[in-house]
N, C-alpha and C positions, 0 to 999 in steps of 0.2 A: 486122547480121543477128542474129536469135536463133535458136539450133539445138544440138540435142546436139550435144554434141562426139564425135562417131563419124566410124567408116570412111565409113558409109553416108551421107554427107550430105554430101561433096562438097566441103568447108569448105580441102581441102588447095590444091585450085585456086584459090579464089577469094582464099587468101591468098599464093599465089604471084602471082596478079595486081595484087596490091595493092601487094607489093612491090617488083614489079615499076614500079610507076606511082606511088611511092610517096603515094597518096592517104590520106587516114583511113579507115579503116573500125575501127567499135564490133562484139566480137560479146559480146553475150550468151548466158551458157548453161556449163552444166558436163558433160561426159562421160571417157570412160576416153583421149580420146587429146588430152584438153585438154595438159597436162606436151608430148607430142609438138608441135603445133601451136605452141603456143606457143615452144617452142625453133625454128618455120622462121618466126616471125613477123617482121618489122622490127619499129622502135621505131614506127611510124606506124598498126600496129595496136595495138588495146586488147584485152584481154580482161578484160571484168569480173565474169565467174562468172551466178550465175544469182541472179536478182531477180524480187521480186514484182510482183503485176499492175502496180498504181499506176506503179511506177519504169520498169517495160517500157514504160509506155503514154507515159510523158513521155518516153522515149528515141525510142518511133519519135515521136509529134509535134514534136520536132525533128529528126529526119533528112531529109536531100532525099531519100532512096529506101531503099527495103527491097530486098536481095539476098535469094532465096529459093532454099536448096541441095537443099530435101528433094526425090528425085523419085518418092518411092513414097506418101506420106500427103498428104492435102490439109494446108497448110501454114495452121496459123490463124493463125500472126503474121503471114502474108503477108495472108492476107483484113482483118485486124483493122488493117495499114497503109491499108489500102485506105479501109478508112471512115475512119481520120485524112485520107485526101486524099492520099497519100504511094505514090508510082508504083514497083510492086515489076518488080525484073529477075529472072526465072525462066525454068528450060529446060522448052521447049515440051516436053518429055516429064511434066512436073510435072503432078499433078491440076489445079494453080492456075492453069496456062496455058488450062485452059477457060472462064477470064471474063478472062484479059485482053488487051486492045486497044491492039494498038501504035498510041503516040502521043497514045496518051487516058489510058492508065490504069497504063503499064507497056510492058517490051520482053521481046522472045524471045530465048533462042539457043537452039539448036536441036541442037548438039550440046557434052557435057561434056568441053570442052575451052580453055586460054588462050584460044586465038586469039576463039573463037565469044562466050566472056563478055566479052572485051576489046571484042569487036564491039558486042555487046550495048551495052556502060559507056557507048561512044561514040557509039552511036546516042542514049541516055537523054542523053547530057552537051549535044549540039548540039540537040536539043528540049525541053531543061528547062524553059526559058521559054517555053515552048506548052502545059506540063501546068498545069489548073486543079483545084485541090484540091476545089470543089464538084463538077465532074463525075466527079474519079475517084472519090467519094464517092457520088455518085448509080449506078456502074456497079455497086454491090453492095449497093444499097438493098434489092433485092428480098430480098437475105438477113438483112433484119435480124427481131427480134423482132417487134416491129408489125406488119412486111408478113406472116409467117406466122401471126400472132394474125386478124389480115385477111381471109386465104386461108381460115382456116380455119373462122372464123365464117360467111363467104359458103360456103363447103360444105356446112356444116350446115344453112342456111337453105333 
């Protein structure tokens, strides 16, 4: 995930789940409660501070999925996995849960809590091999540059 590291963004659950399940998770990102987090981290999380576009952008095209913690801003590294092809888990309270479609593009949980992200984990883990990176890529086409250069020509016309 990339995320400030703040109260507000959730980031305390999703590393208690991780170590709970002791899977990897990468996060990206520096905030005031990083020293905090990091002390309830396992060894199987990383924390590697905050990096520039380039480096972010090769982190998420190698991830199998983007966790997305923000639930009050639209979440651009979540959209920006998205055109890499890369199936973001977000809570349906998230501005970002309004483009995505379980099972094509990303899952939901629905409440910020273990149980509902772990739900989420395991809903994404037994249909990984059903997500196609060109379609999760084509579910946010409409927002790319292009298609607004597009929209916007045909308006004027």
């Amino acid at each position: 995930t990339i995320a400030k590291l703040e109260k507000n963004t959730n980031l305390e659950l999703i590393i208690e789940l991780f170590n709970k399940l002791g899977r990897k998770l990468i996060i990206i990102g520096n905030g005031k409660q990083r020293t905090y987090l990091e002390s309830k981290a396992a060894p199987n999380i990383e924390f590697i501070g905050e990096k520039n576009e380039e480096v972010m952008c090769e982190y998420i095209s190698n991830a199998r999925a983007f966790i997305s913690t923000d639930n009050e801003n639209l979440d651009i590294e979540a959209m920006k996995s998205l055109t890499y092809g890369k199936p973001v888990l977000a809570s349906f309270n998230s501005p970002i849960s309004e483009i995505l479609i379980p099972n094509l593009n990303g899952e939901l949980f629905y409440e910020n809590n273990i149980k509902q992200i772990e739900d989420c984990l395991s809903r994404f883990l037994l249909n990984e091999v059903n997500y196609n990176s060109q379609k999760i890529n084509k579910t946010v086409s409409k927002f790319s540059k292009e298609e607004f250069i597009t929209k916007i020509h045909q308006f004027m016309v």
